[in-house]
Every structure is written in structure tokens, then in C-alpha cells.
N, CA, C and O atoms as CSV, one atom per row, in Angstrom:
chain,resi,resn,atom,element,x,y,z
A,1,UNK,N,N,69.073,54.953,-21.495
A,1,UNK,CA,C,69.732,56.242,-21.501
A,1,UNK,C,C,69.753,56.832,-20.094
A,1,UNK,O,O,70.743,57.535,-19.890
A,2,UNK,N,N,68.923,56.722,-19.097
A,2,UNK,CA,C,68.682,57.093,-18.161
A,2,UNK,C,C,69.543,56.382,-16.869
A,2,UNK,O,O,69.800,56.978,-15.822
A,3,UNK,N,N,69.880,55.158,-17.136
A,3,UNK,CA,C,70.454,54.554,-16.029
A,3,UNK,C,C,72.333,54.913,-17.007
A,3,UNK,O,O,73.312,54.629,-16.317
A,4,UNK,N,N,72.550,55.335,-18.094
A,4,UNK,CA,C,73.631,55.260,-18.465
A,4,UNK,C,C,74.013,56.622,-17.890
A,4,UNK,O,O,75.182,56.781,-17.538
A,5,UNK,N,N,72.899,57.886,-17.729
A,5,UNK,CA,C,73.291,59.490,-17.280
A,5,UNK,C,C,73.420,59.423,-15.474
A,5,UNK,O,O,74.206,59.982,-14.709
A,6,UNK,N,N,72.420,58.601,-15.261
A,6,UNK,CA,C,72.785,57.815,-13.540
A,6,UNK,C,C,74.184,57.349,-13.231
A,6,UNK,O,O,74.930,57.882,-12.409
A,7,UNK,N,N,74.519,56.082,-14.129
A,7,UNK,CA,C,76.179,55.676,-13.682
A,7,UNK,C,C,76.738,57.013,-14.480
A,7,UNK,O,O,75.628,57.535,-14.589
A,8,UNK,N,N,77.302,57.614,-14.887
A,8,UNK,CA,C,77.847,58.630,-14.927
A,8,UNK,C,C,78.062,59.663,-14.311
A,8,UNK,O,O,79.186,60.124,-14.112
A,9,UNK,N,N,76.888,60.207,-13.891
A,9,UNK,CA,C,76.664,61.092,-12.316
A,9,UNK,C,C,77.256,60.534,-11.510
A,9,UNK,O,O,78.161,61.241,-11.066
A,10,UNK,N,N,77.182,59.202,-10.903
A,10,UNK,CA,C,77.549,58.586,-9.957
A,10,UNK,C,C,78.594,58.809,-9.765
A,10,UNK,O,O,78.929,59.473,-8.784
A,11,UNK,N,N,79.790,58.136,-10.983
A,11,UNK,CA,C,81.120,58.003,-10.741
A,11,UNK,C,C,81.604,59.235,-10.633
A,11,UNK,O,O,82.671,59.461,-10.061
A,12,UNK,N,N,80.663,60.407,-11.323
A,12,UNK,CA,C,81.396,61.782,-11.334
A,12,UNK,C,C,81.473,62.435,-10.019
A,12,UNK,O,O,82.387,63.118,-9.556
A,13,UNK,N,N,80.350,62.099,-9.505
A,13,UNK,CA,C,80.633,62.256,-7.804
A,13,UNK,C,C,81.230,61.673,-6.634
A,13,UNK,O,O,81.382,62.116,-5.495
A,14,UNK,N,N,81.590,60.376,-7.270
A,14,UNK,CA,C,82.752,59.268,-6.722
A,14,UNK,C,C,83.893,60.056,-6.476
A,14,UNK,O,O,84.346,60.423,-5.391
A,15,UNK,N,N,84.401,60.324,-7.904
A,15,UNK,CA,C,85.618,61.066,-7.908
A,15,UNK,C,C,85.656,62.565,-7.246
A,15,UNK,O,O,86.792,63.032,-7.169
A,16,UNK,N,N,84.620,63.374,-6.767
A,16,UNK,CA,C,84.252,64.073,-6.368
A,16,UNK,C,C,84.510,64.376,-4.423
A,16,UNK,O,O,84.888,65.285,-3.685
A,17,UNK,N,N,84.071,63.104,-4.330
A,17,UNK,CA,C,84.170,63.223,-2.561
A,17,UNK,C,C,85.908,62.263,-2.449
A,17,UNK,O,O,86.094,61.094,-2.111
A,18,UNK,N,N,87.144,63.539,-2.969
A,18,UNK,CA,C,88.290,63.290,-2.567
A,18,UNK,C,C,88.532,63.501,-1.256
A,18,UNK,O,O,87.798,64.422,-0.895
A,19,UNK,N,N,89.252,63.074,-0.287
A,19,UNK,CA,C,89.499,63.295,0.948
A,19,UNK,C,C,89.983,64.811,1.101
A,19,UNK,O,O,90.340,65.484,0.134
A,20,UNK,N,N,89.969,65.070,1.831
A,20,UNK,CA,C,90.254,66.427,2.412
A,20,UNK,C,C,91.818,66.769,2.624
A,20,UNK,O,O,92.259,66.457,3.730
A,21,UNK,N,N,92.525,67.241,1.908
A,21,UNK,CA,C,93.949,67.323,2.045
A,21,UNK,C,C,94.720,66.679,0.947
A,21,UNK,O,O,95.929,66.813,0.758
A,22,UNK,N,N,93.922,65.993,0.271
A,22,UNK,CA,C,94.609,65.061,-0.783
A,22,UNK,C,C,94.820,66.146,-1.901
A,22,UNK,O,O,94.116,67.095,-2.246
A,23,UNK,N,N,96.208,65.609,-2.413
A,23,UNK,CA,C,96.579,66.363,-3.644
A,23,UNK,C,C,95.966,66.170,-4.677
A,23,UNK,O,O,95.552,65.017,-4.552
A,24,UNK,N,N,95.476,66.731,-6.074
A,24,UNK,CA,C,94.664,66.813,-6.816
A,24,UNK,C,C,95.198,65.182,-8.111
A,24,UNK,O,O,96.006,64.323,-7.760
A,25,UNK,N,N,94.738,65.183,-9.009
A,25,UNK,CA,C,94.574,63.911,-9.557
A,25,UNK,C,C,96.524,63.511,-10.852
A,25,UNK,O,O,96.955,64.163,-11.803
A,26,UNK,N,N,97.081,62.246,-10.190
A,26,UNK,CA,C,98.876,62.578,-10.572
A,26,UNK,C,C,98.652,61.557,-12.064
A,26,UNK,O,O,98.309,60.382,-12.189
A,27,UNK,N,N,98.935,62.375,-12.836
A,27,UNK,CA,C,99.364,62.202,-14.327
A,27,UNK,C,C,100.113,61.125,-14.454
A,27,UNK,O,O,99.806,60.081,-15.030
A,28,UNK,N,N,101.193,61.408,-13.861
A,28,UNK,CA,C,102.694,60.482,-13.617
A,28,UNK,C,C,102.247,59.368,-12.669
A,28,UNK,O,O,103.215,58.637,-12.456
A,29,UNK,N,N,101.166,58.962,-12.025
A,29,UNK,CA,C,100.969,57.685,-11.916
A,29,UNK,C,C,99.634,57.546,-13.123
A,29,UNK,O,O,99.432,56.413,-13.559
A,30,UNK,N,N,99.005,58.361,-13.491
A,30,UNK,CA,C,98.370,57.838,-14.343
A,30,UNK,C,C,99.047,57.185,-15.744
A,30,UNK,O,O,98.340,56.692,-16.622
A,31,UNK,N,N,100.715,57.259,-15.839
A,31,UNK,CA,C,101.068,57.131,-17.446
A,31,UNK,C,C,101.958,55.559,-16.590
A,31,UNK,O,O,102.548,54.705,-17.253
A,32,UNK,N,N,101.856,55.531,-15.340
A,32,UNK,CA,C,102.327,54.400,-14.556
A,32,UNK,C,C,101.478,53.147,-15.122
A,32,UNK,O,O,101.978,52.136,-15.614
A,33,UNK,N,N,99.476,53.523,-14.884
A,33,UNK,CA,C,98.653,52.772,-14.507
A,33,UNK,C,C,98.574,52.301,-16.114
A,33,UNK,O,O,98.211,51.152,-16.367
A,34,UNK,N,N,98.915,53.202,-17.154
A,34,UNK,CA,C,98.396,53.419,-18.734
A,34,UNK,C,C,99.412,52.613,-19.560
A,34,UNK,O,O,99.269,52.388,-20.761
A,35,UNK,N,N,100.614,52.132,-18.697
A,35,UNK,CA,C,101.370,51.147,-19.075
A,35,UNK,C,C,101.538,50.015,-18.963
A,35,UNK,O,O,102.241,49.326,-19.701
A,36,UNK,N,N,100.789,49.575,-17.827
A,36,UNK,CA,C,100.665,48.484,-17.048
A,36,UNK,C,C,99.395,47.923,-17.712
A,36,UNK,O,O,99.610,46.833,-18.242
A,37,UNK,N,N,98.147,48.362,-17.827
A,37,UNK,CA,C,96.921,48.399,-18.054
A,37,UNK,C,C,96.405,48.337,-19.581
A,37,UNK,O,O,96.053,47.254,-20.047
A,38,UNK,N,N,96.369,49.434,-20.300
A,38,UNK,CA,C,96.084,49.838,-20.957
A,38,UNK,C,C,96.858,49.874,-22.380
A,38,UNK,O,O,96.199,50.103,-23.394
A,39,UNK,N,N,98.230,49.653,-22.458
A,39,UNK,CA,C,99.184,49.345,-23.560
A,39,UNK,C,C,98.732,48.717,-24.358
A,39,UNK,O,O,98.736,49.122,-25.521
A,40,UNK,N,N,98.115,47.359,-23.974
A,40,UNK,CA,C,97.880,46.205,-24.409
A,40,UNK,C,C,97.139,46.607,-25.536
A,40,UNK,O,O,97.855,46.344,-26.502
A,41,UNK,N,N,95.952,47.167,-25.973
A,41,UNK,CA,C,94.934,47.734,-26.753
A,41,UNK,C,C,95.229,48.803,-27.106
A,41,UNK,O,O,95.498,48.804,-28.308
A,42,UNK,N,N,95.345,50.061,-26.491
A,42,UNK,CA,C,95.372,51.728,-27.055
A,42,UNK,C,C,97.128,51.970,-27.354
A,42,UNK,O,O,97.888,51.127,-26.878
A,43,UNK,N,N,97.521,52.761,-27.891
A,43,UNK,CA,C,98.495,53.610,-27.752
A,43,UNK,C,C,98.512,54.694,-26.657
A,43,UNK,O,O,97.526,55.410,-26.484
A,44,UNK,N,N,99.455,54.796,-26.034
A,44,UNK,CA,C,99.450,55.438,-24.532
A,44,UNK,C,C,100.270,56.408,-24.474
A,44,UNK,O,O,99.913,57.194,-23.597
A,45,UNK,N,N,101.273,56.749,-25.031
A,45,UNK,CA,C,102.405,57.533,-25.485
A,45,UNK,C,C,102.831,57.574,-27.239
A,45,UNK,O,O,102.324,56.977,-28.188
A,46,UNK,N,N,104.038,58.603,-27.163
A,46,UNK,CA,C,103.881,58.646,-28.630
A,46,UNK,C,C,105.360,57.558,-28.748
A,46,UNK,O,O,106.120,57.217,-27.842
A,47,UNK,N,N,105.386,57.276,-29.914
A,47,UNK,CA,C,106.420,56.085,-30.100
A,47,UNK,C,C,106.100,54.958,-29.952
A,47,UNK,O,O,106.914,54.122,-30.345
A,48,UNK,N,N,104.736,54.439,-29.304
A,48,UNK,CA,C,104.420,53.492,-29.138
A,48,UNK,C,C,103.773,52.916,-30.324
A,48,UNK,O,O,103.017,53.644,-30.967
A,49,UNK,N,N,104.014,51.430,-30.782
A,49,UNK,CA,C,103.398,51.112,-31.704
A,49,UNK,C,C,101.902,50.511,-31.611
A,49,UNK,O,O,101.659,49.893,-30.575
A,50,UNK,N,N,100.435,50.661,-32.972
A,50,UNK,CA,C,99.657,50.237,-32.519
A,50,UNK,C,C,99.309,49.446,-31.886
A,50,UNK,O,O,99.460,48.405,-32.524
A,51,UNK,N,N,98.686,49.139,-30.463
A,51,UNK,CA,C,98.187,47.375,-30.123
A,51,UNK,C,C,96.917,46.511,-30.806
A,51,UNK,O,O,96.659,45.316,-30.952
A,52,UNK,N,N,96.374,47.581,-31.088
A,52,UNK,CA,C,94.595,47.426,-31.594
A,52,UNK,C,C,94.389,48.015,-32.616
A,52,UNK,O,O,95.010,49.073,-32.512
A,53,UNK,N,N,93.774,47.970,-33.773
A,53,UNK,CA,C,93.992,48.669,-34.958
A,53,UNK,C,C,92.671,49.425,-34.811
A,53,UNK,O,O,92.669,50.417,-35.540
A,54,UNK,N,N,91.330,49.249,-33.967
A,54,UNK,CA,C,90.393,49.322,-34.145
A,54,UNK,C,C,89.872,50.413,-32.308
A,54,UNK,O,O,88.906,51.021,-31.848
A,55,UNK,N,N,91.153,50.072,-31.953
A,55,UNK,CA,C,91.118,50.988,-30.632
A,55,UNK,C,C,91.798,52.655,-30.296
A,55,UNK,O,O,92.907,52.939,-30.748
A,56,UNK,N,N,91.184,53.432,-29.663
A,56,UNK,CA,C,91.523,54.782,-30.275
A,56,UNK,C,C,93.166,54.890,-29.210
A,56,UNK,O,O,93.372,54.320,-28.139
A,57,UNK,N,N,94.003,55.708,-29.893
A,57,UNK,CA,C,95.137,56.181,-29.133
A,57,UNK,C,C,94.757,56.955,-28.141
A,57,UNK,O,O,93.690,57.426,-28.535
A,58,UNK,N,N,95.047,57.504,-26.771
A,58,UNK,CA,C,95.484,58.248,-25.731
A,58,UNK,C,C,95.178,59.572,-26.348
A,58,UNK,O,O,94.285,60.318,-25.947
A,59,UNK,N,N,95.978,59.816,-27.352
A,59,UNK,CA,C,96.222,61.529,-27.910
A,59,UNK,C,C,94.471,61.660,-28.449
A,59,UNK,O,O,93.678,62.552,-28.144
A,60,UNK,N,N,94.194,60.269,-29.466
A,60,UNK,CA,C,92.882,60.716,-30.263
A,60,UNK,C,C,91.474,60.851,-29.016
A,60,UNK,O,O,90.421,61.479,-29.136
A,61,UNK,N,N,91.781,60.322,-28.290
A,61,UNK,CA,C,91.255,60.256,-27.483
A,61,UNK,C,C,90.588,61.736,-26.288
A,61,UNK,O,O,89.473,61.995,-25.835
A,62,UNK,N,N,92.189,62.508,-26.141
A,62,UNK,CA,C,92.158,63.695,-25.641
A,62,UNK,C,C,91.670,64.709,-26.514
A,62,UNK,O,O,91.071,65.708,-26.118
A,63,UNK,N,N,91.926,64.449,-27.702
A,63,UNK,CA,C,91.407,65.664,-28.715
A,63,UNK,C,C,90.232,66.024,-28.976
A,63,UNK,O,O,89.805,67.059,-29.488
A,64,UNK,N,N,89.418,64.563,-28.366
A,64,UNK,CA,C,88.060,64.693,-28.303
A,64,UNK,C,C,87.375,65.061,-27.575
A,64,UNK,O,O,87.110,64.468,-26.529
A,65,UNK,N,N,86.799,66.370,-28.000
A,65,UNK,CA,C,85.894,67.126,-27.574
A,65,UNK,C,C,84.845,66.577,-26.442
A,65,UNK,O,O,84.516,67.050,-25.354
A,66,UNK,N,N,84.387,65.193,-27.251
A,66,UNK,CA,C,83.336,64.586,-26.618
A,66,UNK,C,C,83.322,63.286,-25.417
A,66,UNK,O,O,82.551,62.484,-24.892
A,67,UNK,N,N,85.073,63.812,-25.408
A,67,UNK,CA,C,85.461,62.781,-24.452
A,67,UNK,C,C,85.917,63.083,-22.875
A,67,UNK,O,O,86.910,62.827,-22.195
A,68,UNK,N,N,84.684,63.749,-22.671
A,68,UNK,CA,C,84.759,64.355,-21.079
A,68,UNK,C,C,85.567,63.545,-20.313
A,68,UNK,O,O,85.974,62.437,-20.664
A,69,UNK,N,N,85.869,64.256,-18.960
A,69,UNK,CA,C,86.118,63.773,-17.647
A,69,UNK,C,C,84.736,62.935,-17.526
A,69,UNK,O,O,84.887,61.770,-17.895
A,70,UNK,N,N,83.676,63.193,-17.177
A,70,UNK,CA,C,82.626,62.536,-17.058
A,70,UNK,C,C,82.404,61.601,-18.111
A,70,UNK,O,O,81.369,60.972,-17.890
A,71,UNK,N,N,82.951,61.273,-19.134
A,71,UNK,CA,C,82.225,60.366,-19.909
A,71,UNK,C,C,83.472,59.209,-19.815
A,71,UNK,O,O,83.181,58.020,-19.949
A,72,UNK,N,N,84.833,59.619,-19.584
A,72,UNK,CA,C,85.958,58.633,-19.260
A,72,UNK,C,C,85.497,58.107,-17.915
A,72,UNK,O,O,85.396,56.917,-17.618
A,73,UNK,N,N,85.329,58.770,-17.424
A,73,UNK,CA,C,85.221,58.359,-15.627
A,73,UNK,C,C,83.653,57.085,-15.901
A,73,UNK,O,O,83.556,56.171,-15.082
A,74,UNK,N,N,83.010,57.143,-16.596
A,74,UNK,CA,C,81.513,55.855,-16.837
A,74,UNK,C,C,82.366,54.851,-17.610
A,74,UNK,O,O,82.177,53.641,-17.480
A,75,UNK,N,N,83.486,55.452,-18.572
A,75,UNK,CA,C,83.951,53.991,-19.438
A,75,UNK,C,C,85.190,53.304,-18.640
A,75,UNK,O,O,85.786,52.295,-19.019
A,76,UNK,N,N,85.481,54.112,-17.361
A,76,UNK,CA,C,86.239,53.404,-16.728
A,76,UNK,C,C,86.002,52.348,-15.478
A,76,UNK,O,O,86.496,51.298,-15.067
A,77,UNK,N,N,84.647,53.525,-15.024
A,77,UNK,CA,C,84.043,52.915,-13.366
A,77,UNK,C,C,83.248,51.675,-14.474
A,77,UNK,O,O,83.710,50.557,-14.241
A,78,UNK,N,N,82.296,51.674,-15.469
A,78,UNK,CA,C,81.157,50.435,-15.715
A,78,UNK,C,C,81.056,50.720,-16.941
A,78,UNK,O,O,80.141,51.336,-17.488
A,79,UNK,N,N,82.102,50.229,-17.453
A,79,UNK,CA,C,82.448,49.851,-19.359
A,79,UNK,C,C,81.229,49.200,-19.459
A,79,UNK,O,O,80.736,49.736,-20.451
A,80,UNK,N,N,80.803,48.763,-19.243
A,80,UNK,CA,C,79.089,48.239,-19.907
A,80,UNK,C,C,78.024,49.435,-20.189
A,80,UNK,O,O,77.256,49.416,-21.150
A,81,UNK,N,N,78.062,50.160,-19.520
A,81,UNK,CA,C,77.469,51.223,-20.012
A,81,UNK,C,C,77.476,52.267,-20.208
A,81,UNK,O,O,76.690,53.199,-20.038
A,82,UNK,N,N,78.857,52.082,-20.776
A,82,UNK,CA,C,79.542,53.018,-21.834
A,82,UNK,C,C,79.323,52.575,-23.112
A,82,UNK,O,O,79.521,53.394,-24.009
A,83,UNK,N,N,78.830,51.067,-23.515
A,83,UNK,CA,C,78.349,50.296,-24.441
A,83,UNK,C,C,80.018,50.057,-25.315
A,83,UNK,O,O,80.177,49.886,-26.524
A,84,UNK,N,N,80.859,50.105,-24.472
A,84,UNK,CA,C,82.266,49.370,-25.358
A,84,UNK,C,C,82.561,47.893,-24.871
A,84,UNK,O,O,81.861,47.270,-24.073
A,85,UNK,N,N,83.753,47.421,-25.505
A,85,UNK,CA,C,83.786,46.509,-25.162
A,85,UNK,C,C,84.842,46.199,-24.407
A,85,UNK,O,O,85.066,45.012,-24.170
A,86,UNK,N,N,86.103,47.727,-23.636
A,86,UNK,CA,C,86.547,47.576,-23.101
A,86,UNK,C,C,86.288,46.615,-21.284
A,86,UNK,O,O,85.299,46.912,-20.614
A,87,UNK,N,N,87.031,45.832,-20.903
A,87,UNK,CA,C,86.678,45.176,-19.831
A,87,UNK,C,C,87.288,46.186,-18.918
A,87,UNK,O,O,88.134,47.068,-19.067
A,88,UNK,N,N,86.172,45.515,-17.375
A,88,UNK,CA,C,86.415,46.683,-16.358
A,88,UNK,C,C,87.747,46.540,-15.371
A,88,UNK,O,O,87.938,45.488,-14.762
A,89,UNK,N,N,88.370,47.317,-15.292
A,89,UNK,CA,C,89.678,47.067,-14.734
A,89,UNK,C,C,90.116,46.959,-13.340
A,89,UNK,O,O,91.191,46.559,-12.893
A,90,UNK,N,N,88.771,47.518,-12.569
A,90,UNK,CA,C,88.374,47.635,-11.497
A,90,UNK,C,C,89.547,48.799,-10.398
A,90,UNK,O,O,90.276,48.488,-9.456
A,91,UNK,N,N,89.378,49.681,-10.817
A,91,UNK,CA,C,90.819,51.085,-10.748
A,91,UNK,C,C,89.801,51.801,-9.807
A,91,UNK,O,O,88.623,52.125,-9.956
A,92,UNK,N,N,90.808,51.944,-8.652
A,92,UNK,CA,C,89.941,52.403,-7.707
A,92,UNK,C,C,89.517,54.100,-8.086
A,92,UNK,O,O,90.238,54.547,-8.978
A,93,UNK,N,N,88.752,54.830,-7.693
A,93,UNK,CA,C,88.499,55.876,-7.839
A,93,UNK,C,C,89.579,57.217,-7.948
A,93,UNK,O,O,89.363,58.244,-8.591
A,94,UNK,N,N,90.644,56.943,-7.236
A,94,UNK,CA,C,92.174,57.719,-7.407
A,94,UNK,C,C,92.947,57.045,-8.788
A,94,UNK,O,O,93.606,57.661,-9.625
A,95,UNK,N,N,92.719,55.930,-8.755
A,95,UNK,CA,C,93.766,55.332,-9.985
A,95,UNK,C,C,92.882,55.814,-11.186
A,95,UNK,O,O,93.511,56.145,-12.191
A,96,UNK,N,N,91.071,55.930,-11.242
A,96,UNK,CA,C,90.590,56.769,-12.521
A,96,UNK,C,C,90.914,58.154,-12.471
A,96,UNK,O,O,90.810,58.541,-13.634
A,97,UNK,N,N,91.258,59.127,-11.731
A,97,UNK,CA,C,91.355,60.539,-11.940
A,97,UNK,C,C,92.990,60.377,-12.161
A,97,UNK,O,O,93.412,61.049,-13.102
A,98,UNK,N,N,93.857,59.690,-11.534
A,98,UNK,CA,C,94.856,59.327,-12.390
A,98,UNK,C,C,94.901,59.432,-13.452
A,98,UNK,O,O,95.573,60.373,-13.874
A,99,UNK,N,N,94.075,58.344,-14.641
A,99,UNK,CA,C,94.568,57.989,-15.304
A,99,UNK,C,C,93.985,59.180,-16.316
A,99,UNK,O,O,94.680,59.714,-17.181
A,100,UNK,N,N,92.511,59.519,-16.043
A,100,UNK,CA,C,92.050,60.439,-16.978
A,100,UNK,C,C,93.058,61.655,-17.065
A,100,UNK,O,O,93.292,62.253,-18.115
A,101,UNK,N,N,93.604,61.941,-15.891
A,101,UNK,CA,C,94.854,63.173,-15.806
A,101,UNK,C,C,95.646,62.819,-17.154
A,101,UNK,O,O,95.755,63.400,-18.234
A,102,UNK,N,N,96.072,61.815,-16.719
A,102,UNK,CA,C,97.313,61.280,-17.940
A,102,UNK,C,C,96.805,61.727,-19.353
A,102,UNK,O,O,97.304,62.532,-20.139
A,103,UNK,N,N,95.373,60.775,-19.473
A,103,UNK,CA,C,94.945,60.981,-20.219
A,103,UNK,C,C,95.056,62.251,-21.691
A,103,UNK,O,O,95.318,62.272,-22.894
A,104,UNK,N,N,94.561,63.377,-20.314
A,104,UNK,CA,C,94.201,64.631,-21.068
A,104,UNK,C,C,95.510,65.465,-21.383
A,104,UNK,O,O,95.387,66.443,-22.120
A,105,UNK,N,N,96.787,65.135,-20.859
A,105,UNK,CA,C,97.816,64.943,-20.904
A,105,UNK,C,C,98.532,65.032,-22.304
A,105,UNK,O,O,99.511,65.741,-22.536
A,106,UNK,N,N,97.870,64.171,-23.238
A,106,UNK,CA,C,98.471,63.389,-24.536
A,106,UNK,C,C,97.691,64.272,-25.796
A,106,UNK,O,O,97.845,64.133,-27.009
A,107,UNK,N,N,97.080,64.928,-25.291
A,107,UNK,CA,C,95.803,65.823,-26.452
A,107,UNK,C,C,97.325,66.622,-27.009
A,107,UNK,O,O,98.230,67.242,-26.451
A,108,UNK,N,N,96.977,66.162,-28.562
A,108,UNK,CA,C,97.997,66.774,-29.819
A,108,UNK,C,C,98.275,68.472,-29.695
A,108,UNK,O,O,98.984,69.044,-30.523
């Protein structure tokens, strides 16, 4: 539990030390990265049909309460200890605040 609240901190401060001048985190490449990436398994938009029957949609995803910025940003930086079985995609630190943008985006 302790090294899982560690990588989490971590990445949350990853995403944290943005460069200085940089524009804040783009949706519209995150629904770029969420098509390319991520289709395959989740639903990413609406109209899209299931990929995974057992994997949560984009929207169910945003609706959840318990599905922080901080807790996306650990299942994205080190899916292992997030304890899923999503594989790591290796998305640099702009392409995760991307995508979580998108993400929160899709909440019903």
C-alpha cells in the first residue's frame, strides 16, 4: 500500500513540474492518443462499439468519483500498481495529462 501511495505521488508530481509557459493539459490530443491507444479495450467516445466487455468505458470511467486525476495518472505512469491488467503504454507525461483531460471530458 505504501509503495502504491509513493508511485502515485510521484507521477502526480511528474505531471506537476510542467514547463513554464506551457499551455495547460489538450483534450483534443488526448481523444487523438484515446484512439490510437486505447480503442482497442475501452469505449472512448459515444457511438463507439464495445471492445472489452469486461473493460470500463471513458464516460463510466469519468463518472467516477473515485477515479481521480491522481489515481489515472498511477494506472497510466505503472499499471502494475494500480493492480490492473492494463499494459503500460509508456505516454510521456504530457500525453497522460492529455489523455486524463480527454478523459474527464466524457463524464455523462
Amino acid at each position: 500500500m505504501r509503495r502504491w501511495c509513493l508511485a502515485g505521488l510521484t507521477a502526480a508530481l511528474a505531471l506537476a513540474t510542467v514547463p513554464a509557459g506551457a499551455a495547460g493539459p489538450d483534450a483534443a490530443n488526448g481523444a487523438r492518443l484515446a484512439k490510437r491507444w486505447c480503442a482497442e479495450c475501452h469505449v472512448v467516445a459515444p457511438g463507439q462499439a464495445q471492445a472489452s466487455a469486461d473493460v470500463p468505458a471513458f464516460s463510466a470511467i469519468a463518472a467516477d468519483p473515485a477515479k481521480t486525476v491522481e489515481l489515472l495518472t498511477t494506472v497510466l505512469t505503472v499499471p502494475e500498481k494500480a493492480h490492473t491488467r492494463m499494459q503500460n503504454l509508456n505516454l510521456s507525461r504530457v500525453e497522460i495529462a492529455d489523455l486524463i483531460a480527454y478523459i474527464k471530458t466524457q463524464k455523462p
